[in-house]
MDTraj code that builds the backbone (N, CA, C; nanometers):
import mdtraj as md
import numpy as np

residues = "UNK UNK UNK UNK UNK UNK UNK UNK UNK UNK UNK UNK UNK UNK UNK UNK UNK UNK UNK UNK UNK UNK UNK UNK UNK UNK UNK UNK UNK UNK UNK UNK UNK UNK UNK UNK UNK UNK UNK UNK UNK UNK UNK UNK UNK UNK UNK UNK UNK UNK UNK UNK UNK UNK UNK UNK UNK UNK UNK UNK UNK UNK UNK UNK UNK UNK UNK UNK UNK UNK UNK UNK UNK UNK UNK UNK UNK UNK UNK UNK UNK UNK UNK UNK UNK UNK UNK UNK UNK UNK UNK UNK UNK UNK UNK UNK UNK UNK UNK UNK UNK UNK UNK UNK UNK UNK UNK UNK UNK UNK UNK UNK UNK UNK UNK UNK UNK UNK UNK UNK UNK UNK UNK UNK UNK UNK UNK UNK UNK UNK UNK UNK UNK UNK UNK UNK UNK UNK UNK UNK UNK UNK UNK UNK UNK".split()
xyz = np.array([
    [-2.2324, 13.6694, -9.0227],
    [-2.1565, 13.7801, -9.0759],
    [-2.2451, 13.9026, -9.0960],
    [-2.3434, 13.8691, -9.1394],
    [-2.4329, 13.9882, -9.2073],
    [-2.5066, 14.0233, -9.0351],
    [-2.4769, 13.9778, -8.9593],
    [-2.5694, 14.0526, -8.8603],
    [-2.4513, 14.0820, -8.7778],
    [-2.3475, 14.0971, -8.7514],
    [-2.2374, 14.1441, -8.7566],
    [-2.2268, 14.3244, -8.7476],
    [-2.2736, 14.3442, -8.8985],
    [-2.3036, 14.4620, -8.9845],
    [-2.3991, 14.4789, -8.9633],
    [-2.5026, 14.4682, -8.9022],
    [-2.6632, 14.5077, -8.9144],
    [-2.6070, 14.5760, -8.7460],
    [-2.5640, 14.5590, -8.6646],
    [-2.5489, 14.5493, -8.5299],
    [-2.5227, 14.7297, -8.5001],
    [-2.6176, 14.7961, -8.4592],
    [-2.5919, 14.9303, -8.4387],
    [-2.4438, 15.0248, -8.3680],
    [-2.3950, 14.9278, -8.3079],
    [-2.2224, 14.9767, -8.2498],
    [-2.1638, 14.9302, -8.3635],
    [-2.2089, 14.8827, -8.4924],
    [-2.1385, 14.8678, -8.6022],
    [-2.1244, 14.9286, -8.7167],
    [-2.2325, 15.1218, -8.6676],
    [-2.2790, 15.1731, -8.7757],
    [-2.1631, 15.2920, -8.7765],
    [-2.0954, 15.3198, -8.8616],
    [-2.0811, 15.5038, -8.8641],
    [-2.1941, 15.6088, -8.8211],
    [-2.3094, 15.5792, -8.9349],
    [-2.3901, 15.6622, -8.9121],
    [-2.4583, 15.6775, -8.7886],
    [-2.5147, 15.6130, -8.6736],
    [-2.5651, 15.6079, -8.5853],
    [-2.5197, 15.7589, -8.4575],
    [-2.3338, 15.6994, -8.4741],
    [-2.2457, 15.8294, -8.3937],
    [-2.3183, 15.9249, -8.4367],
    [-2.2992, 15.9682, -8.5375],
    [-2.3053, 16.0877, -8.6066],
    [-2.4729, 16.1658, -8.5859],
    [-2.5268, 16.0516, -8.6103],
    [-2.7152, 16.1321, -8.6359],
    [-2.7083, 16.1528, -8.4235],
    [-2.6635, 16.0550, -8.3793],
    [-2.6766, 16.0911, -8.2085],
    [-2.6090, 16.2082, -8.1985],
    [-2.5127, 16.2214, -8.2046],
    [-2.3894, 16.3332, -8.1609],
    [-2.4541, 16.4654, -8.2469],
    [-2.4953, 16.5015, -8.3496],
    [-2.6212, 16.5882, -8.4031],
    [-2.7256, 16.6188, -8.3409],
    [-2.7837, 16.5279, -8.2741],
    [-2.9220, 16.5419, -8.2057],
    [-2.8488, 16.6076, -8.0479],
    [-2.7144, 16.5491, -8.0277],
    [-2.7032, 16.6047, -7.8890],
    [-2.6766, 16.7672, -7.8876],
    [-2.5560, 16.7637, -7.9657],
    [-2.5315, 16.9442, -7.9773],
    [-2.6484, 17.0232, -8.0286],
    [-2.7290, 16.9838, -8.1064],
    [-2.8034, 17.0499, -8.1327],
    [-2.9323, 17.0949, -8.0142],
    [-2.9336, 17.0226, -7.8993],
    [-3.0094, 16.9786, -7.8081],
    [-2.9050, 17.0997, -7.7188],
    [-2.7612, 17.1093, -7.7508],
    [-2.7123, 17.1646, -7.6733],
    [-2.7411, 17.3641, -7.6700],
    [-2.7643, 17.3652, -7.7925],
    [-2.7831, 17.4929, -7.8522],
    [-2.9064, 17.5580, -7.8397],
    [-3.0316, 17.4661, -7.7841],
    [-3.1805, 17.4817, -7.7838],
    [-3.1566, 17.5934, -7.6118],
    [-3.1632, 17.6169, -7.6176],
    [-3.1409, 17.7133, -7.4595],
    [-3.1064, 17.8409, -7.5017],
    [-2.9788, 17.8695, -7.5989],
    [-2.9312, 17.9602, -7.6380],
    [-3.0428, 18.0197, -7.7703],
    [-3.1082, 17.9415, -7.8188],
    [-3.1915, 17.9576, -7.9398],
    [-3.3111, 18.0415, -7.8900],
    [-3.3290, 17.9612, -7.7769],
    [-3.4537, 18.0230, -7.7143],
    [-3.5186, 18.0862, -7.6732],
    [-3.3779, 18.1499, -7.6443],
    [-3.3637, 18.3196, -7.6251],
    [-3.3749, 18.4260, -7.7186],
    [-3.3120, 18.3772, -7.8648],
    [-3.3560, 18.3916, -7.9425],
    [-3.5141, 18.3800, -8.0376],
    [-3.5773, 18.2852, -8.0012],
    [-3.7241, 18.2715, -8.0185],
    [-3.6978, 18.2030, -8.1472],
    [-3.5812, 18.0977, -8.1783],
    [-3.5754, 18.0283, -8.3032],
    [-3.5452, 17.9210, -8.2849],
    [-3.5098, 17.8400, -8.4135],
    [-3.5241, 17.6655, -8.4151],
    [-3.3477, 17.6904, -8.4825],
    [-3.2836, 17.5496, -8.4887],
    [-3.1617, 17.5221, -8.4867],
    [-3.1652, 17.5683, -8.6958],
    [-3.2539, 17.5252, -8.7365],
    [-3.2704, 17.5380, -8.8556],
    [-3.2109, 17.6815, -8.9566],
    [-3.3686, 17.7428, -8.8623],
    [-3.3778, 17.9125, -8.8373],
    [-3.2266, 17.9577, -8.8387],
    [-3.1918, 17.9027, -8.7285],
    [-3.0581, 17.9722, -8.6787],
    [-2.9599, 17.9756, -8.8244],
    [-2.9301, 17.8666, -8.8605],
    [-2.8054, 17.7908, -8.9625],
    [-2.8776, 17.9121, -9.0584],
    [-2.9781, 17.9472, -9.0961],
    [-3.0527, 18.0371, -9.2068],
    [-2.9576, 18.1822, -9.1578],
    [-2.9818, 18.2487, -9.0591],
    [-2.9547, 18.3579, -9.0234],
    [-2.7998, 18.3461, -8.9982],
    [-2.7036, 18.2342, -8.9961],
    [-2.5767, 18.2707, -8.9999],
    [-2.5033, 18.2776, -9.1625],
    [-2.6025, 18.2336, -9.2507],
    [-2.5749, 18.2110, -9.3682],
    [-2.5745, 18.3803, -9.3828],
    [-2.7060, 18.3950, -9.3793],
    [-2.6926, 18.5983, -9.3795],
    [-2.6187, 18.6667, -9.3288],
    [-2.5902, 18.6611, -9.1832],
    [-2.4954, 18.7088, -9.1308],
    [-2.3821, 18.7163, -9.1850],
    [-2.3522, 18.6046, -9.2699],
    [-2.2153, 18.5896, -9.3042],
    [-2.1885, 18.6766, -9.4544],
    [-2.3362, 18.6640, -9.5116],
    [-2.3268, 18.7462, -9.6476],
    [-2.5313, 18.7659, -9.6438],
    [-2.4956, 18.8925, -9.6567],
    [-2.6476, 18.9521, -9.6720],
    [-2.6631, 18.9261, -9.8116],
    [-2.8250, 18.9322, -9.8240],
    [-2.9336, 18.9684, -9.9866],
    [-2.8615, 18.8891, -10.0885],
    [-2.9229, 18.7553, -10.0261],
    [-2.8632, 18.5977, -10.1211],
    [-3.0362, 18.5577, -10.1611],
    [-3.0012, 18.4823, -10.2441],
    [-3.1193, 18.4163, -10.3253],
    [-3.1301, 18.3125, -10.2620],
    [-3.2577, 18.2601, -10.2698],
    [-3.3128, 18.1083, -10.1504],
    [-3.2156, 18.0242, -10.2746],
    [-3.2205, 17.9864, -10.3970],
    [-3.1551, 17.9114, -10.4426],
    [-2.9864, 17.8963, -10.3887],
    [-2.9118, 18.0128, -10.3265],
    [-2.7934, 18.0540, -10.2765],
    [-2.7738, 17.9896, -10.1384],
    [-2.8894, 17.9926, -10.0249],
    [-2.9165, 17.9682, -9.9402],
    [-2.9065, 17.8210, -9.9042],
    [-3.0065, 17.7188, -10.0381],
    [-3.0158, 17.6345, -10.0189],
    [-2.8970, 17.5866, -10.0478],
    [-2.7710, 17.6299, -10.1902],
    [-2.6883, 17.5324, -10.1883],
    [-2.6058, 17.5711, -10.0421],
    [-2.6284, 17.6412, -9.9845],
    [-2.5216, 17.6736, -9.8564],
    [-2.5113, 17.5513, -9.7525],
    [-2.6960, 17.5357, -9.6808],
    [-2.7422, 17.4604, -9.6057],
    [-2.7489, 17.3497, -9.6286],
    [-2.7219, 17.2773, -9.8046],
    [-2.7625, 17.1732, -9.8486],
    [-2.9028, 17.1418, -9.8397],
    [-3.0043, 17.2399, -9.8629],
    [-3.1473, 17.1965, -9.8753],
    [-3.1757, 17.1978, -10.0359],
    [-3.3267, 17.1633, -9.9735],
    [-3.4016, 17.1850, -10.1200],
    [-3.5086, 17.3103, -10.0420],
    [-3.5431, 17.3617, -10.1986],
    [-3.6012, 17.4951, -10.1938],
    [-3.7707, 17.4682, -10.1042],
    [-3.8104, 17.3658, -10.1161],
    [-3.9633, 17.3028, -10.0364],
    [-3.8557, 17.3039, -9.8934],
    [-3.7765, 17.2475, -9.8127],
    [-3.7317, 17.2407, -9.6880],
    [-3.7426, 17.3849, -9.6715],
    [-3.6596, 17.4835, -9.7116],
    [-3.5743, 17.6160, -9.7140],
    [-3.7173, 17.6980, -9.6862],
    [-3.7767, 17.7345, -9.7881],
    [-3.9211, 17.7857, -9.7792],
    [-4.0065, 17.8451, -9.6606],
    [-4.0447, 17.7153, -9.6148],
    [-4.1325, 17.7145, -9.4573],
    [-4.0105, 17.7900, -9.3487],
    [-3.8828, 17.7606, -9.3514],
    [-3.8055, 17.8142, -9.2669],
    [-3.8229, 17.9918, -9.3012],
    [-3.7860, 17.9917, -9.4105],
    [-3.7793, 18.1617, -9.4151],
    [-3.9429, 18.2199, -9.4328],
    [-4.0395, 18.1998, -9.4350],
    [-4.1967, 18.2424, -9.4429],
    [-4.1955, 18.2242, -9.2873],
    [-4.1174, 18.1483, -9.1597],
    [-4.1393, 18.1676, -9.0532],
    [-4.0329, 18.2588, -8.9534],
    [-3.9108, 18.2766, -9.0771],
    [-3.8198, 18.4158, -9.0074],
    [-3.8738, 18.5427, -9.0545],
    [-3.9575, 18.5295, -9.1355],
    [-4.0266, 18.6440, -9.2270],
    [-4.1496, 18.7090, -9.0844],
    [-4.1993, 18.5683, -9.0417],
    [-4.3096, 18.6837, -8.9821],
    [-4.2526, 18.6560, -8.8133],
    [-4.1134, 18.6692, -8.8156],
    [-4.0604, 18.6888, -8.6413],
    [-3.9895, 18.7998, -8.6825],
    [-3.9899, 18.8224, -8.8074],
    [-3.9493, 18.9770, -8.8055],
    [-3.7900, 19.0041, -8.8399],
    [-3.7151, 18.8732, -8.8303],
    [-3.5587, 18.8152, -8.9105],
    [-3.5253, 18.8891, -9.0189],
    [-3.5986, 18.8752, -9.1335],
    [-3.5861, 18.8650, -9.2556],
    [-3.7203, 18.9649, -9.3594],
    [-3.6774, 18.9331, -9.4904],
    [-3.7268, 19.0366, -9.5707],
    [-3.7552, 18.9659, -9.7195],
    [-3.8539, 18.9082, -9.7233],
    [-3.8185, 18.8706, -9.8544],
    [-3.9080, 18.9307, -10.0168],
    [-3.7945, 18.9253, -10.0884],
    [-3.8449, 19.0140, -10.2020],
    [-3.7984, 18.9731, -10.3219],
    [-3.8865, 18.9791, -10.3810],
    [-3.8784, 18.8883, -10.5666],
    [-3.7078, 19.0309, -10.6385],
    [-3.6363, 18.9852, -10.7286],
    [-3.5536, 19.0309, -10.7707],
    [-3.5920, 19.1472, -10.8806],
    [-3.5289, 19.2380, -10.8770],
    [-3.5662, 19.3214, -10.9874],
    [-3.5879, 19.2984, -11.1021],
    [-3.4401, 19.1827, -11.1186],
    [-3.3696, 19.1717, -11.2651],
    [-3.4401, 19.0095, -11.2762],
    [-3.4609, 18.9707, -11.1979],
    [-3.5216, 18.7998, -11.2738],
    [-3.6229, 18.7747, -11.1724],
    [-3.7544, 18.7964, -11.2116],
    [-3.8776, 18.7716, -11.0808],
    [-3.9098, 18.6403, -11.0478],
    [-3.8629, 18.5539, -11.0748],
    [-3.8191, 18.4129, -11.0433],
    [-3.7742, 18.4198, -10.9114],
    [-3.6632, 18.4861, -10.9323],
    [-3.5745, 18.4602, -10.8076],
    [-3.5920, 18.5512, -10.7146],
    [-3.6038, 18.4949, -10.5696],
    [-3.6307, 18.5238, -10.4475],
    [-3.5278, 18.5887, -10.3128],
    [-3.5310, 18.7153, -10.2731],
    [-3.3820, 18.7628, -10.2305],
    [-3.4399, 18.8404, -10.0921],
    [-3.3594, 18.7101, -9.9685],
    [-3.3477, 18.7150, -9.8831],
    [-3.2963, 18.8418, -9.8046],
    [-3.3129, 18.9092, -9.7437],
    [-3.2643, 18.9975, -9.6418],
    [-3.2960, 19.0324, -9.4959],
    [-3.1465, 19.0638, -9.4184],
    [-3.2052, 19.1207, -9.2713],
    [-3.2674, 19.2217, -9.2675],
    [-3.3359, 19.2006, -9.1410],
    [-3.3764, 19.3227, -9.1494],
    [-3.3473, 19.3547, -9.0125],
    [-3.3093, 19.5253, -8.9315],
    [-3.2762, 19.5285, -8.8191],
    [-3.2795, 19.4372, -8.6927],
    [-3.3894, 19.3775, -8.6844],
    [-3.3757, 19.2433, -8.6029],
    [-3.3042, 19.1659, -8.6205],
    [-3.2997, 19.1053, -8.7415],
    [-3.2493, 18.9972, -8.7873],
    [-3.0322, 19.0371, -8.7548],
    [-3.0119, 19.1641, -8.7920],
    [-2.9017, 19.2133, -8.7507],
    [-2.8461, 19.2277, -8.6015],
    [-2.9616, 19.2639, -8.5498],
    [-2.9481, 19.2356, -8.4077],
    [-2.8810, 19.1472, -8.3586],
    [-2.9848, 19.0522, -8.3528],
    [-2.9720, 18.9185, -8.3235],
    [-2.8239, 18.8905, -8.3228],
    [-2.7757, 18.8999, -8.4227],
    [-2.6229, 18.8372, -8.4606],
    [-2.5655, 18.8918, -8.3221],
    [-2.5481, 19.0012, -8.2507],
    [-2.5261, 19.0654, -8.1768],
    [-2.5258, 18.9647, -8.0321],
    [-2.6566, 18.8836, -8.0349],
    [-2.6794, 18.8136, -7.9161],
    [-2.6741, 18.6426, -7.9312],
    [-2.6231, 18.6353, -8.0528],
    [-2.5669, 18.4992, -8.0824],
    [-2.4852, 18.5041, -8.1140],
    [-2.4009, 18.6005, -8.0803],
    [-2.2302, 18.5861, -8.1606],
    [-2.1476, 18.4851, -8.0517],
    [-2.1706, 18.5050, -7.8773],
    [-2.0850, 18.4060, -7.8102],
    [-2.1497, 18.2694, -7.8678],
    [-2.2046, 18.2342, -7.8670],
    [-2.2831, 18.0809, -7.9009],
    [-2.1985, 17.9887, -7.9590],
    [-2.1294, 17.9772, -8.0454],
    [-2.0256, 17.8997, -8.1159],
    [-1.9506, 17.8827, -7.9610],
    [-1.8306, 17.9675, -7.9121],
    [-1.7613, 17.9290, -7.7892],
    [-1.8328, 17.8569, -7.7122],
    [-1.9552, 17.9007, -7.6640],
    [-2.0166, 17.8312, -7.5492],
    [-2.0339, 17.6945, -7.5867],
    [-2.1106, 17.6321, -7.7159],
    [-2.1262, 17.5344, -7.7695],
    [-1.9516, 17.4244, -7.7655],
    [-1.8830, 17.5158, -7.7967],
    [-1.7336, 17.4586, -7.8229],
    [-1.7054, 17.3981, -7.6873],
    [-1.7028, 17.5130, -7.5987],
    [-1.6740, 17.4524, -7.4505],
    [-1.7518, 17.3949, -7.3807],
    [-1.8642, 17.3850, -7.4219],
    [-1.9582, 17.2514, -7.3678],
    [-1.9557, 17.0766, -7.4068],
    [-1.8591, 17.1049, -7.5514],
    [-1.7713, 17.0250, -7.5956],
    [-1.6619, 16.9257, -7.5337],
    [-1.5993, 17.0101, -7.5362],
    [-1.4818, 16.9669, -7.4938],
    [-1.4817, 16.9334, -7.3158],
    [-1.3583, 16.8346, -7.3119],
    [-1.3693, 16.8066, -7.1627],
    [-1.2258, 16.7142, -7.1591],
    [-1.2371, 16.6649, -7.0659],
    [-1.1101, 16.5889, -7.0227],
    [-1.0327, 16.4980, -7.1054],
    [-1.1608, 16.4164, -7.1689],
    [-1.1635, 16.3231, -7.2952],
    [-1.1215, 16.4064, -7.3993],
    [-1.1899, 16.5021, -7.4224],
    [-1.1592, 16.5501, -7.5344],
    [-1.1953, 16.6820, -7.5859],
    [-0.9935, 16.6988, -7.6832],
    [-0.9290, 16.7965, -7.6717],
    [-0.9777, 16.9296, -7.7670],
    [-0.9879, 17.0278, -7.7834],
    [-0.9404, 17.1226, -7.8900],
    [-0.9108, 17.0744, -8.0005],
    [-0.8263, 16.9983, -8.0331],
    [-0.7638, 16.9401, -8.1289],
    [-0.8170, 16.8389, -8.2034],
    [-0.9186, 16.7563, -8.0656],
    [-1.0045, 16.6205, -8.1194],
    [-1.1028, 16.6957, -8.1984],
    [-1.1475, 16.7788, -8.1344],
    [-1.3132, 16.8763, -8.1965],
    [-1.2650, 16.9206, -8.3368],
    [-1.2078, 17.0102, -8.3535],
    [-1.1196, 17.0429, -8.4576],
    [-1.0972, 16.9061, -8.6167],
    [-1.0385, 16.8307, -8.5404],
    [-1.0332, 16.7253, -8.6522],
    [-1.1339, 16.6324, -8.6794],
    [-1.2197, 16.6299, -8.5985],
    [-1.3215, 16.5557, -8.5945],
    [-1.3950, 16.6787, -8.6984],
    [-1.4255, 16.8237, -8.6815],
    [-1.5195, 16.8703, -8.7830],
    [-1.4366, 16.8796, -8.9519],
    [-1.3085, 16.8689, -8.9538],
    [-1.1956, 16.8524, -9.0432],
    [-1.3168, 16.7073, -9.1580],
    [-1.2910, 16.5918, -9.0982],
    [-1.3247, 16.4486, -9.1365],
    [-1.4589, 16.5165, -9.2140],
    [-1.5521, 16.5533, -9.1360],
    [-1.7140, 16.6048, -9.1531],
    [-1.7069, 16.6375, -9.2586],
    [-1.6334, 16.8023, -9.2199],
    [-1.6684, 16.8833, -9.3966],
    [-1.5906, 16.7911, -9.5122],
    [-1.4984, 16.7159, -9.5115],
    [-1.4327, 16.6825, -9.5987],
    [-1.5348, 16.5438, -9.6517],
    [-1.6433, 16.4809, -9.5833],
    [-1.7290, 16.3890, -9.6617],
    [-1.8108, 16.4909, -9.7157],
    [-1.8803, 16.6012, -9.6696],
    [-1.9588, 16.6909, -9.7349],
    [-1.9403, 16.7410, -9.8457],
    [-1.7963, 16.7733, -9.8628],
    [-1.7438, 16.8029, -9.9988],
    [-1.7876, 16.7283, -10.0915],
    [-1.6758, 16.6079, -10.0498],
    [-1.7282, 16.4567, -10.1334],
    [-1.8994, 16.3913, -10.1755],
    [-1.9587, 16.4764, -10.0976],
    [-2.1354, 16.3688, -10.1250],
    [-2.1775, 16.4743, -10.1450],
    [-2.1669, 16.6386, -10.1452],
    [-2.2765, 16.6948, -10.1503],
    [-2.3026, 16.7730, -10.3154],
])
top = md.Topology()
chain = top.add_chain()
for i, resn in enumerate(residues, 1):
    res = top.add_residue(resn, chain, resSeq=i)
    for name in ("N", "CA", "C"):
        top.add_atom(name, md.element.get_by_symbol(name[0]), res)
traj = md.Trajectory(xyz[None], top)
């Protein structure tokens, strides 16, 4: 019984960490062009989406911790991405910003989501599968994070 369950076509998790490693594998081409890591990237859409956030803001976004988060932005900092600067009002806290590059950019990664989508999908599977399949995702993320 118990090896049953030990048996890797018997895992949830297994799909999931593969099917991660693949898209993300899928996106390394498009990144590259960019001169960034998949990481990097998820950092700069967080901005994109809302500028001059606090790494503490950042991290609950990405689900990191502030030691992961760190090394990522000290290495968008010196590609020229980003801006970072202690807060006026609480010098504790640390406040992320684009900076014209970093704005750019958005510019030349904005198709990337479609392309990624339609590299997706195929005969097997639909619009609809992709869709509910990221539905299931965020809805454990909610739940565990």
């Amino acid at each position: 019984m118990y090896t049953e369950l030990l048996k890797l076509e018997n895992q949830v998790c297994f799909p999931l960490y593969a099917t991660s490693r693949i898209i993300t594998k899928l996106y390394q081409p498009y990144l590259n062009e960019l001169e960034i890591t998949y990481p990097q990237y998820l950092v700069l859409m967080v901005l994109w989406e809302n500028d001059h956030r606090n790494v503490s803001d950042i991290c609950s976004c990405l689900l990191l911790e502030t030691s992961t988060l760190t090394p990522l932005l000290k290495r968008l900092e010196s590609k020229g991405f980003i801006r970072r600067t202690r807060s006026a009002t609480d010098e504790r806290s640390v406040i992320i910003e684009l900076t014209d590059k970093g704005l750019q950019a958005r510019e030349t990664a904005a198709p990337i989501p479609m392309k990624i989508f339609e590299s997706i999908k195929s005969d097997k599977i639909s619009t609809e599968d992709i869709l509910h399949v990221k539905s299931v995702l965020t809805e454990i993320i909610k739940m565990k994070a």
